[in-house]
C-alpha positions as CSV (number, residue, x, y, z in Angstrom):
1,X,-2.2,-27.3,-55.6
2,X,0.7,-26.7,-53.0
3,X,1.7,-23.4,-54.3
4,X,-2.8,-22.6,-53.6
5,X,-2.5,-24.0,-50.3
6,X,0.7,-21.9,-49.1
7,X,-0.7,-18.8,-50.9
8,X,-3.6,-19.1,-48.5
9,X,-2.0,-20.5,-45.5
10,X,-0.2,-16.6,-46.1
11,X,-3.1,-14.8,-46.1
12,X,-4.8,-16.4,-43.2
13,X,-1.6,-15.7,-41.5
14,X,-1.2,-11.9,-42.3
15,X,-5.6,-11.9,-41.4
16,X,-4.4,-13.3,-38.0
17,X,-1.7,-11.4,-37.2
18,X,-3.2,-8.1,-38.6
19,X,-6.2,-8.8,-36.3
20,X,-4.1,-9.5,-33.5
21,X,-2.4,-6.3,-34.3
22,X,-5.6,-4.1,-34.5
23,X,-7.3,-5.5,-31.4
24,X,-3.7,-4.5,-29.4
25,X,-3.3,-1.0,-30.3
26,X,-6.1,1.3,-29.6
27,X,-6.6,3.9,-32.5
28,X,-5.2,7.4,-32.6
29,X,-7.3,10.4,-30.7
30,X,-9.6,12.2,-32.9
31,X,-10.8,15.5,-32.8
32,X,-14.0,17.1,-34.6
33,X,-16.0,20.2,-34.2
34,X,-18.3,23.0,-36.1
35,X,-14.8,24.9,-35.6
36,X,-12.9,24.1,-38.2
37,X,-9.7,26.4,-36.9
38,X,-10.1,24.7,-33.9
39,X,-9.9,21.2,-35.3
40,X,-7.5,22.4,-37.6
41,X,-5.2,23.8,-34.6
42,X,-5.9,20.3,-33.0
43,X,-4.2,18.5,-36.5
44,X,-1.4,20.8,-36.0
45,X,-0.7,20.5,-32.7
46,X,-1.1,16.3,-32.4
47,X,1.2,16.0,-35.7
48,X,3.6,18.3,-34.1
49,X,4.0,17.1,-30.8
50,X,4.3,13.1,-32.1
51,X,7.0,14.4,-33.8
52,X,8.7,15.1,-30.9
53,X,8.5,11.0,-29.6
54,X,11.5,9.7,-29.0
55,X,13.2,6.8,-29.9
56,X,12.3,3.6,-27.1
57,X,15.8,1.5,-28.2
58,X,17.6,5.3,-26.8
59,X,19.8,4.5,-23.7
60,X,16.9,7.1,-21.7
61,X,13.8,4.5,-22.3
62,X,10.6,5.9,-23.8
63,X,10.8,9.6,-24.1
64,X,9.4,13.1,-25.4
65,X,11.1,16.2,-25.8
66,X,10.6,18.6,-23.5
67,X,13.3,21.1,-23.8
68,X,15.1,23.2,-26.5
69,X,14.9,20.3,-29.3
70,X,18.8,20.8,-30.2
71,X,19.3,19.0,-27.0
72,X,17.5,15.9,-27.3
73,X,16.6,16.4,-24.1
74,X,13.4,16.6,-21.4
75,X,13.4,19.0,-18.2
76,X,11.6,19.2,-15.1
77,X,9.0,22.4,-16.0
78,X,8.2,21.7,-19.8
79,X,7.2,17.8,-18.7
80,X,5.2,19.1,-15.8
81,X,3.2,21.2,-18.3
82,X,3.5,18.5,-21.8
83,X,2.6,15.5,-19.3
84,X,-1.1,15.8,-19.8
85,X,-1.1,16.3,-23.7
86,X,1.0,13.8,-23.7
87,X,-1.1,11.4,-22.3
88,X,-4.2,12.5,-24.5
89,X,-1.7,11.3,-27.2
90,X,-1.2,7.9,-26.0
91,X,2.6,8.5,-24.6
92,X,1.4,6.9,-20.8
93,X,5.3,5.0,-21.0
94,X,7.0,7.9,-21.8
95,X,5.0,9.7,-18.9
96,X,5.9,7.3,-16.8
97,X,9.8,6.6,-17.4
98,X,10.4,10.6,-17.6
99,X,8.8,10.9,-14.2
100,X,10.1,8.1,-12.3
101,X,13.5,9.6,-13.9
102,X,13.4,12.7,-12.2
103,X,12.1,10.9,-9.0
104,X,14.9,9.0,-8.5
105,X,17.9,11.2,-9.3
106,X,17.2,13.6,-6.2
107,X,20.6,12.9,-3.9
108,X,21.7,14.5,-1.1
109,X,24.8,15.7,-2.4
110,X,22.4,17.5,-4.9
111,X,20.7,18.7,-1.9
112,X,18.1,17.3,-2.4
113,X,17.8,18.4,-6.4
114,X,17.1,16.1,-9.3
115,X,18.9,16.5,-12.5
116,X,16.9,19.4,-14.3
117,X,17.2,18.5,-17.3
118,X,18.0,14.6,-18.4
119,X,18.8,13.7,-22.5
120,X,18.0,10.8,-24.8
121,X,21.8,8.9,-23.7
122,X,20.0,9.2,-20.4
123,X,22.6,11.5,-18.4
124,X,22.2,14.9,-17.3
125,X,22.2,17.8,-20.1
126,X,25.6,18.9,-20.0
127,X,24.4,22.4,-20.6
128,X,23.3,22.2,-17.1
129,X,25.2,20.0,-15.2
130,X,29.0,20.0,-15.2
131,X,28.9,18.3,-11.2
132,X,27.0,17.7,-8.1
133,X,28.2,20.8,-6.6
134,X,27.9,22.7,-9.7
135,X,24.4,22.8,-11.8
136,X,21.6,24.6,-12.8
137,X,18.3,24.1,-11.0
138,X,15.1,26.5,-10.5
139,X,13.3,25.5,-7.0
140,X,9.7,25.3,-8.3
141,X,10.6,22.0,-10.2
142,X,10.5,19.9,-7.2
143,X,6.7,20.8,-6.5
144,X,5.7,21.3,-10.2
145,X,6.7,17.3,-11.0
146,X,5.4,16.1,-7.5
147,X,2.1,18.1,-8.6
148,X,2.1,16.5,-12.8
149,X,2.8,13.1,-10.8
150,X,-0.5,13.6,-8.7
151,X,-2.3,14.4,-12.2
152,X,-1.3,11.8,-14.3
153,X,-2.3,9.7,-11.3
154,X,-5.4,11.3,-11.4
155,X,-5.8,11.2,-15.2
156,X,-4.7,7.2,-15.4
157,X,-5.8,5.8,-13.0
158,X,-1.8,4.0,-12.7
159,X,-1.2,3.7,-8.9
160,X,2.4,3.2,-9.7
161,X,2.6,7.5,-9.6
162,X,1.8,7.3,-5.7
163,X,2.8,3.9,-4.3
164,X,6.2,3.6,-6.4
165,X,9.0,3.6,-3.8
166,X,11.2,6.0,-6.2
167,X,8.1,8.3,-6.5
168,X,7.1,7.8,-2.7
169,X,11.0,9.1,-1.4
170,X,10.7,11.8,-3.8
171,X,7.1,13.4,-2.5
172,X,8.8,12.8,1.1
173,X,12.4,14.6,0.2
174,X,10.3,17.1,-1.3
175,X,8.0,18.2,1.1
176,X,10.5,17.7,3.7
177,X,14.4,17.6,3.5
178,X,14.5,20.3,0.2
179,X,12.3,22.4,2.1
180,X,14.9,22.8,4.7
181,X,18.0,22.6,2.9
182,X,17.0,25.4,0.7
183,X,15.6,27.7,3.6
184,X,11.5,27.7,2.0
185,X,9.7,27.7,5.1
186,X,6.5,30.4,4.8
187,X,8.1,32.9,6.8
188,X,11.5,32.6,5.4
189,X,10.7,33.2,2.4
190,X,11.3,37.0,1.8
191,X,14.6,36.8,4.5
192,X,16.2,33.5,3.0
193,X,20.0,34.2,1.9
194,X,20.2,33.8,-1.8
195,X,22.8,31.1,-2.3
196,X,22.0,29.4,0.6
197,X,23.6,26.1,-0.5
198,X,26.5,27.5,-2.7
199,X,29.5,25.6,-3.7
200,X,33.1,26.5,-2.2
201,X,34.8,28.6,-3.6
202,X,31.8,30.7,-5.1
203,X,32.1,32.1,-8.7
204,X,29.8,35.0,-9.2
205,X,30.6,34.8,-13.1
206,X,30.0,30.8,-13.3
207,X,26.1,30.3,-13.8
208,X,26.5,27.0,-12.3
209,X,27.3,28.7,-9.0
210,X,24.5,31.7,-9.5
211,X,21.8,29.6,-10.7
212,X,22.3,26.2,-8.4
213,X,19.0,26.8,-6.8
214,X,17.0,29.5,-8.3
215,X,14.1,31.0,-6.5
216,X,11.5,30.8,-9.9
217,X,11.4,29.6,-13.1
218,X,12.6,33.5,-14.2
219,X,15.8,33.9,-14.8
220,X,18.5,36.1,-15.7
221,X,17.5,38.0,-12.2
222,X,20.2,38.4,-10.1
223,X,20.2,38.4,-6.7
224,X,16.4,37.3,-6.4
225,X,15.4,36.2,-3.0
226,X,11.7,34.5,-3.7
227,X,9.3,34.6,-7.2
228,X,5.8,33.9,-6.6
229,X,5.9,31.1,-9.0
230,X,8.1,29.6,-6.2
231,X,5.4,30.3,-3.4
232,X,2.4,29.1,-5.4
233,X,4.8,25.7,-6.2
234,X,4.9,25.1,-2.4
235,X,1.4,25.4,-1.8
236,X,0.2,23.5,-4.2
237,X,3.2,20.6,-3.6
238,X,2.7,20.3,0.0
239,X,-1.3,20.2,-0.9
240,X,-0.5,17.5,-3.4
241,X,1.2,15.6,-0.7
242,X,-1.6,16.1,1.3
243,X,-3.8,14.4,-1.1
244,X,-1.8,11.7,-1.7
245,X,-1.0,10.5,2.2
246,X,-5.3,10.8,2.4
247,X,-5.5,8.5,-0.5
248,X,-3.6,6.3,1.4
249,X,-6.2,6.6,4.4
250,X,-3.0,8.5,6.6
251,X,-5.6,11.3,8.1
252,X,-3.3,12.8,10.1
253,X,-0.6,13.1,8.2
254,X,-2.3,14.5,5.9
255,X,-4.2,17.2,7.3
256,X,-0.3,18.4,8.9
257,X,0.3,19.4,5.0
258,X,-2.9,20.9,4.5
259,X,-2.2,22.9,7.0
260,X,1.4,23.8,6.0
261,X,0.2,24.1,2.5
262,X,-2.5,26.9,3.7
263,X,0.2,29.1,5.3
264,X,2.0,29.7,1.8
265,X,-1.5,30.5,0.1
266,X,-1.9,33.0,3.2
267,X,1.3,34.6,2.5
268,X,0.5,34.8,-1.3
269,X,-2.8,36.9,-0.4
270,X,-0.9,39.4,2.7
271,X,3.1,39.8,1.3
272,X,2.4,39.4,-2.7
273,X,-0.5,41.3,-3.5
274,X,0.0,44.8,-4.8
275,X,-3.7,47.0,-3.7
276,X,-3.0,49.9,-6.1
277,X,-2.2,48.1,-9.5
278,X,-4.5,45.6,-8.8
279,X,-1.7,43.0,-9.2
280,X,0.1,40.4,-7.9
281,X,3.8,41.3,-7.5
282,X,6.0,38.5,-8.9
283,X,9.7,38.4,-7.7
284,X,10.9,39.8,-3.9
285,X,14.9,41.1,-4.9
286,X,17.9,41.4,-1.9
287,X,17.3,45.3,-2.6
288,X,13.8,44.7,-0.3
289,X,11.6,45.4,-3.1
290,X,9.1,43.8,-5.1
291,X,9.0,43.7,-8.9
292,X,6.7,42.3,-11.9
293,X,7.0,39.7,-14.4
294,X,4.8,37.2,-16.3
295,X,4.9,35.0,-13.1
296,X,1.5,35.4,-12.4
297,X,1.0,32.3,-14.6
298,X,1.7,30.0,-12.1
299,X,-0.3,31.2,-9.6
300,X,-3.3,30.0,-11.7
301,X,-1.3,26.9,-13.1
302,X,-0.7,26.2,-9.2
303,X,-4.4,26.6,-7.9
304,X,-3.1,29.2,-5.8
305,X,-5.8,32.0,-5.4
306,X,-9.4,31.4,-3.7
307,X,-10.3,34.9,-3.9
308,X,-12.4,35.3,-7.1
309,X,-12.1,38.9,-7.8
310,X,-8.1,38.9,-7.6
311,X,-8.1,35.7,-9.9
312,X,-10.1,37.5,-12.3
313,X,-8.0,40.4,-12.6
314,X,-4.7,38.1,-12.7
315,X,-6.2,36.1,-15.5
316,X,-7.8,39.3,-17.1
317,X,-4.0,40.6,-16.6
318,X,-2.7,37.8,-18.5
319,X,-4.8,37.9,-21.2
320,X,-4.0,40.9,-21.9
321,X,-0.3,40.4,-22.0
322,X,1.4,37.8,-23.9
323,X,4.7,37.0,-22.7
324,X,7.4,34.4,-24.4
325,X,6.3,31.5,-25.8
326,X,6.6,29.2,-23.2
327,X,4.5,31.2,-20.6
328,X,1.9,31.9,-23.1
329,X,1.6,28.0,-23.9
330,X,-0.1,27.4,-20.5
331,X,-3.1,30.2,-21.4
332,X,-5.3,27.9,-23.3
333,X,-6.2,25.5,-20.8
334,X,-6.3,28.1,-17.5
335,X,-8.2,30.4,-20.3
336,X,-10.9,27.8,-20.7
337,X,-10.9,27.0,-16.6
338,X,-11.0,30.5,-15.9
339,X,-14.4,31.6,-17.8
340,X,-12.1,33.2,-20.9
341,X,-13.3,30.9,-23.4
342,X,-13.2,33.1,-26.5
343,X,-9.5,34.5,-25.6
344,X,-8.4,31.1,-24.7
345,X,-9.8,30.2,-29.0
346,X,-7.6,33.2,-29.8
347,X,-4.4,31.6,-27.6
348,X,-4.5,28.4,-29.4
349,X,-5.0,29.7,-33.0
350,X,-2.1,31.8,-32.3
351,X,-0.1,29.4,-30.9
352,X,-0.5,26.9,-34.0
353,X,-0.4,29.8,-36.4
354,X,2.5,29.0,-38.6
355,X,3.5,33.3,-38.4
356,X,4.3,32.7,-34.8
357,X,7.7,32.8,-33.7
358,X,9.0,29.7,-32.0
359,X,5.5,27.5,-32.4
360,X,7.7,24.3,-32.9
361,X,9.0,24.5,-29.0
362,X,7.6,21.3,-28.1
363,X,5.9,22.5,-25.5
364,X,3.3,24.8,-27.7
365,X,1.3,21.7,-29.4
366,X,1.1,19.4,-26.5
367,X,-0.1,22.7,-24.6
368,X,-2.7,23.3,-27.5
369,X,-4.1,19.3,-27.0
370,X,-4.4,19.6,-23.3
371,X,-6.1,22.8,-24.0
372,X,-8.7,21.5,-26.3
373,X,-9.2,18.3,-24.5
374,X,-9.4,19.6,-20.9
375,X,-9.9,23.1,-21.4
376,X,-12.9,23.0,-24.4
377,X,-14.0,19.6,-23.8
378,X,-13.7,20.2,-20.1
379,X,-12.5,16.6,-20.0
380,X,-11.3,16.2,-15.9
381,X,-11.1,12.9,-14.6
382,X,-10.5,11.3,-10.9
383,X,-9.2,7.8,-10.1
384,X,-10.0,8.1,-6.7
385,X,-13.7,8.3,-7.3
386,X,-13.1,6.6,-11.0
387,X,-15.3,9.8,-12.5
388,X,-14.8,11.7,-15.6
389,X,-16.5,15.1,-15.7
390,X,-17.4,16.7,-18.9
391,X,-18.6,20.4,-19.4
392,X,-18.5,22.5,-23.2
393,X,-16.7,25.5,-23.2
394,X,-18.0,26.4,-26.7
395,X,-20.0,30.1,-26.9
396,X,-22.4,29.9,-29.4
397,X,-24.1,27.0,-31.0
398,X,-21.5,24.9,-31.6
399,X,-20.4,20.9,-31.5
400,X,-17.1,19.2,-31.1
401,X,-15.9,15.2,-30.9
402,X,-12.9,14.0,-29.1
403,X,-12.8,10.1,-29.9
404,X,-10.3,7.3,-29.4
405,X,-9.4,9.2,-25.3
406,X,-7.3,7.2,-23.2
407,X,-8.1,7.8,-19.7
408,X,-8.7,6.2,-16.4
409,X,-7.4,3.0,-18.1
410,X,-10.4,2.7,-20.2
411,X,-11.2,4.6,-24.1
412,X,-13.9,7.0,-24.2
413,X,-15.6,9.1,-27.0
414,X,-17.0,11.8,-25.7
415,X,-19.5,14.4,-27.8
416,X,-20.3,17.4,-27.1
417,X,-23.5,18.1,-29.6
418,X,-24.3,21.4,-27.9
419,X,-24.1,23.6,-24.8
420,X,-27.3,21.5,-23.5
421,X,-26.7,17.7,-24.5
422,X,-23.6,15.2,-24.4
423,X,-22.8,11.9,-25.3
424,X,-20.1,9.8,-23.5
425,X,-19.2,6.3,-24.7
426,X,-17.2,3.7,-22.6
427,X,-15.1,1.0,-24.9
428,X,-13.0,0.0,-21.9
429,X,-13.4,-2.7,-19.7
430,X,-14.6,-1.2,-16.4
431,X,-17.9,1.0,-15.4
432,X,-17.1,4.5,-15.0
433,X,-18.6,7.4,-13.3
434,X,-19.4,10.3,-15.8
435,X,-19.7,13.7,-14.1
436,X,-22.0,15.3,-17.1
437,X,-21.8,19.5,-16.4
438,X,-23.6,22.1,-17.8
439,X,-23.3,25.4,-17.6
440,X,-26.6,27.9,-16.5
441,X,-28.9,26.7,-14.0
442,X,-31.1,23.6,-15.4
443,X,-33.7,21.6,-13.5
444,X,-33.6,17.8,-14.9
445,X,-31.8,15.5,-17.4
446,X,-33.0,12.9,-19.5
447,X,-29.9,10.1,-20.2
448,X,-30.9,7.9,-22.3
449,X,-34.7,8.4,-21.6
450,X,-33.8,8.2,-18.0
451,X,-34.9,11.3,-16.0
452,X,-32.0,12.3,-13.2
453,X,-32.6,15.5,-11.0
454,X,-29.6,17.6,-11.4
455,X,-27.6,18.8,-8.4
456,X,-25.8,22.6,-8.6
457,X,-22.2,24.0,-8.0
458,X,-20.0,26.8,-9.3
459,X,-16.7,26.6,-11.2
460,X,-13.7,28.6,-9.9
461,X,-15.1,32.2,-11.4
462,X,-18.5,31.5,-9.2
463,X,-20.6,30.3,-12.9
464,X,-23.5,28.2,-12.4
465,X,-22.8,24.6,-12.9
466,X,-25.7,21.8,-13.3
467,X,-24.6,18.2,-13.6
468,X,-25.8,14.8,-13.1
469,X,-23.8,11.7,-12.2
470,X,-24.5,8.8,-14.5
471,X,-22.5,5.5,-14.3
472,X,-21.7,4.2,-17.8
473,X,-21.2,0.5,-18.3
474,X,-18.3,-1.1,-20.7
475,X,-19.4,-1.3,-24.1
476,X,-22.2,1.3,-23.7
477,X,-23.3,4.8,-23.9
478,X,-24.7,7.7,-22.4
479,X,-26.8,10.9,-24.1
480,X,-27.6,13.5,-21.8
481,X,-29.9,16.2,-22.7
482,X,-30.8,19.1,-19.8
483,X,-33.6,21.1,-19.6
484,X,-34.7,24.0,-17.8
């Protein structure tokens, strides 16, 4: 009898604590679809990348790689870009720690530079750091974490990525202070000196002297003066800091960086933009000329171009030119934004096609998530409004189910059953705004039964957009069906 009591004393204690266990950890994301290489790619990719999770006992905290994975190791521009896919995978600490890293090694001495690249023992890489005078840093990084923070803000909902005081010096060194020490004001930019915070004596064969301070994520260029990459960066980084400072209810303030942010874009569209190829130039050399690399990227990563006909081309351009690995791992998602839905399919089965060189860079299969997520699914959310907009980037008549999605501190399942109907459930613990999008020019929505008139507007290629704005209560959900 005492051995029967103890026997089930044990299982109602294993019942209790595997409950406890379940209702604390939310289950994995999930991806479906009628494309099976799509939700095969997806697999791939989320396998992949979770491989790449570090270890939260390391002296760095939680962390993901983000670098060249011999060097256990994350730098600025590969978290920038992983930080979203990331987050689809549930890796919010490790977002969170990385970031706030960055955000508080900027110094002075550095002028103003964080440590580009930071490893699991929680120093700086020694393959790019050797001192404070003496390091390897490319410009953009600055504006391109300042930019993910803004995101993941945007994404989670965690006001911790504005309001933290580390994270608050860092947007203000950043839009200030680096700006100044590295000689980045709009019409500097093609007359700055090219070392213009060099180390004493100067070693033209050290890359730790050549490359403190590069002007673009290319490199191997000497004696660049400005990349495009770089230009975009500061638009879109003082226009980040912008939209923080209005979030904060500082006007003012932050119409002054709108305004500053607006005179890089200008310069992008008068000193950059090449009439007779029908191109943007890329890197401005001490020679006085202009030359052309993959660079473009970032000018769609960065939001930089309003004028629809030159971001067609550029995309068009990029599409048909795949550079390394790393630049090619942003296509999917600005594929899918850009109206280039079937060539951004064709980016992410190459990308998790085992024949491709270099597809275990980490960066590849979070790029692939983010690019399925936000890019097919269209998933975009806003914690200032606390909306999620949807829209299905799927030609054809297709379907596709993301489940289990952590975003805007809530878990959503979100189904896309065809070009014309969606279904959006809330299991968190707060209402939420869903932004349902169609595209092609509808009249009404039934949700749930529930006629809504739907309001209009265009993506960034000027495509019709229908949508209606439904709010979505915890525990319940939403079909939305549109008809012409």
């Amino acid at each position: 009898m005492p051995n029967n009591i103890c026997r089930t004393s044990c299982i109602l204690l294993l019942f209790i604590l595997f409950s406890f266990t379940g209702a604390a950890q939310r289950p994995d994301v999930s991806f479906t679809s009628s494309d099976k290489n799509l939700e095969k790619a997806f697999a791939w990719a989320k396998g992949m990348a979770l491989r790449y999770k570090g270890n939260n006992s390391d002296a760095v905290g939680p962390w993901y790689e983000a670098a060249l994975p011999s060097r256990y190791a994350f730098c600025m521009r590969d978290v920038s870009h992983q930080c979203i896919g990331a987050g689809i995978l549930g890796l919010s600490r490790e977002n969170y720690n990385m970031i706030g890293l960055f955000a508080r090694n900027i110094s002075a001495a550095k002028d103003w530079c964080s440590y580009w690249e930071i490893n699991k023992w929680g120093k700086a890489a020694p393959e790019d750091y050797r001192n404070d005078r003496e390091f390897w840093y490319n410009l953009p990084a600055n504006f391109d974490v300042l930019y993910a923070s803004w995101r993941l803000y945007l994404w989670t909902g965690d006001k911790r990525y504005i309001n933290d005081s580390a994270l608050v010096n860092f947007q203000q060194k950043t839009a200030r202070e680096y700006i100044d020490r590295w000689v980045l004001a709009a019409d500097s930019l093609l007359t700055r000196p090219i070392h213009p915070n060099k180390a004493i004596p100067f070693n033209e064969k050290d890359a730790f002297s050549t490359c403190r301070g590069l002007p673009s994520y290319s490199e191997g260029i000497p004696k660049l003066k400005s990349g495009i990459d770089l230009v975009a960066g500061l638009y879109r980084g003082l226009l980040t800091y912008s939209d923080i400072l209005a979030c904060k209810g500082l006007k003012k303030e932050a119409a002054y960086y709108a305004r500053k942010a607006e005179t890089y874009r200008r310069r992008i569209e008068s000193d950059w933009w090449d009439a007779q190829a029908g191109q943007y130039n890329t890197l401005y050399g001490d020679s006085g000329k202009f030359a052309k690399d993959p660079g473009e990227t970032f000018l769609v990563w960065f939001d930089a171009l309003r004028d629809t006909t030159r971001l067609k081309k550029t995309v068009a351009h990029m599409a048909a030119n795949y550079a390394n690995i790393e630049n090619t791992s942003y296509y999917p998602y600005l594929f899918y934004k850009n109206g280039l839905w079937d060539e951004a399919r064709k980016c992410i089965l190459y990308l998790s096609d085992p024949a491709t060189p270099r597809r275990e860079y980490p960066e590849v299969s979070f790029s692939v998530v983010e690019g399925i997520v936000q890019g097919l699914m269209g998933v975009s959310p806003d914690a200032r409004t606390g909306t999620i907009s949807t829209v299905f980037r799927m030609n054809g008549d297709g379907s596709a189910v993301i489940k289990h999605l952590p975003v805007l501190n809530s878990n959503i399942d979100l189904s896309h059953l065809s070009n014309r109907q969606s279904a959006l459930s809330n299991d968190g613990k707060q209402a939420l705004k869903w932004k349902a999008m169609f595209y092609g020019d509808y009249r009404k929505a039934y949700a749930n039964g529930i006629l809504y008139q739907l309001k209009k507007e265009t993506d960034e290629t000027g495509n019709k957009i229908s949508y209606a704005i439904i709010v979505i209560k915890p525990g319940t959900t939403a079909d939305v069906r549109v008809e012409r």
